[in-house]
C-alpha positions as CSV (number, residue, x, y, z in Angstrom):
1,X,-20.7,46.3,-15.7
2,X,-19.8,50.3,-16.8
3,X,-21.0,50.6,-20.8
4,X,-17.5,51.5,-22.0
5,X,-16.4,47.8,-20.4
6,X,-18.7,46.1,-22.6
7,X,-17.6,48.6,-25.4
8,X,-14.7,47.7,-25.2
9,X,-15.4,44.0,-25.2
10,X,-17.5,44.5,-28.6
11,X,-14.3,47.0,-30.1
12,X,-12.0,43.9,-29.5
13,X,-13.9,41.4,-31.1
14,X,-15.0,42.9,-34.2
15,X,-14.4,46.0,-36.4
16,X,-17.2,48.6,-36.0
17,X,-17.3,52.0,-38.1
18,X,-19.5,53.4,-34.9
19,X,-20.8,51.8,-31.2
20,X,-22.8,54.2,-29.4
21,X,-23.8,52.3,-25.6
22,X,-25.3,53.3,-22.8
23,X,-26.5,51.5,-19.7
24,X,-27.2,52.2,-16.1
25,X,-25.4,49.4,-15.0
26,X,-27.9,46.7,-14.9
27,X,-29.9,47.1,-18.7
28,X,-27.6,48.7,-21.6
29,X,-28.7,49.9,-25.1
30,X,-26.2,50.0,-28.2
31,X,-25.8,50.5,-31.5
32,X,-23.5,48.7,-33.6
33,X,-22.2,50.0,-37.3
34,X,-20.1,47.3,-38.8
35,X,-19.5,46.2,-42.3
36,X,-19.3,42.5,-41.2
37,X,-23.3,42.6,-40.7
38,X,-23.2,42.9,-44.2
39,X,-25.5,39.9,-45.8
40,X,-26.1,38.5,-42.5
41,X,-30.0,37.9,-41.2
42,X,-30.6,40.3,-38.2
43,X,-29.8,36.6,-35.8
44,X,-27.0,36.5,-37.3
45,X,-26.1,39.6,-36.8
46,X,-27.1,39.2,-33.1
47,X,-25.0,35.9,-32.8
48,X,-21.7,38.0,-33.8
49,X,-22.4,40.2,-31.4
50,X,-23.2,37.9,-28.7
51,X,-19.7,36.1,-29.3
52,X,-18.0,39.4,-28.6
53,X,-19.2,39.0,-25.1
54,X,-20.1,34.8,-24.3
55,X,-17.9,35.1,-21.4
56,X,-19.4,37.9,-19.2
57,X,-22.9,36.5,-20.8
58,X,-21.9,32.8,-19.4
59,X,-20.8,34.4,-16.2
60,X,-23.9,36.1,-15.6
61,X,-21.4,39.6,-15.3
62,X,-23.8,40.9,-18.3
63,X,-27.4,39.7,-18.8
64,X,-29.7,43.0,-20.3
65,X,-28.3,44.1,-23.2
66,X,-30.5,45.3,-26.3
67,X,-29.1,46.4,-29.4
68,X,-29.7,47.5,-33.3
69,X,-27.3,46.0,-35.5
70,X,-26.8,48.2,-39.3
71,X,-24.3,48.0,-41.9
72,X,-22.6,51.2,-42.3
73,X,-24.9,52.0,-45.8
74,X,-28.1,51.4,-43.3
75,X,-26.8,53.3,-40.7
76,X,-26.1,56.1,-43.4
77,X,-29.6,55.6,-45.0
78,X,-30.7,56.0,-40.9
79,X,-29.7,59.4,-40.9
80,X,-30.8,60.8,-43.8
């Protein structure tokens, strides 16, 4: 899969202030701003994301992806 596919996916299914993702087609990195992270545990955090993309996970179309998960006060607090 091209990052901005799986971008896109995440865009779709959830509101994010910012999504910075990059991959080289096999293992992809992102970071995800969204106020919806808000008051969540960093798993659940991780299952929101994850339900953006269940379908190309259960398909095996995407299988390395790693990712930081902030609200937008943390990612603010990030940098400095």
């Amino acid at each position: 899969m091209h990052p901005e596919d799986i971008k896109q996916l995440i865009l779709a299914g959830m509101v994010c202030e910012h999504l910075d993702l990059d991959g080289d087609g096999q293992h992809f990195l992102a970071t995800i701003v969204s106020q919806e992270f808000a008051g969540k545990s960093r798993v659940q955090r991780q299952q929101r994301v994850y339900q953006t993309l269940k379908e190309k996970l259960a398909t095996g179309e995407l299988h390395a992806l790693s990712f930081k998960t902030l609200t937008p006060e943390e990612w603010s607090a990030q940098r400095g």
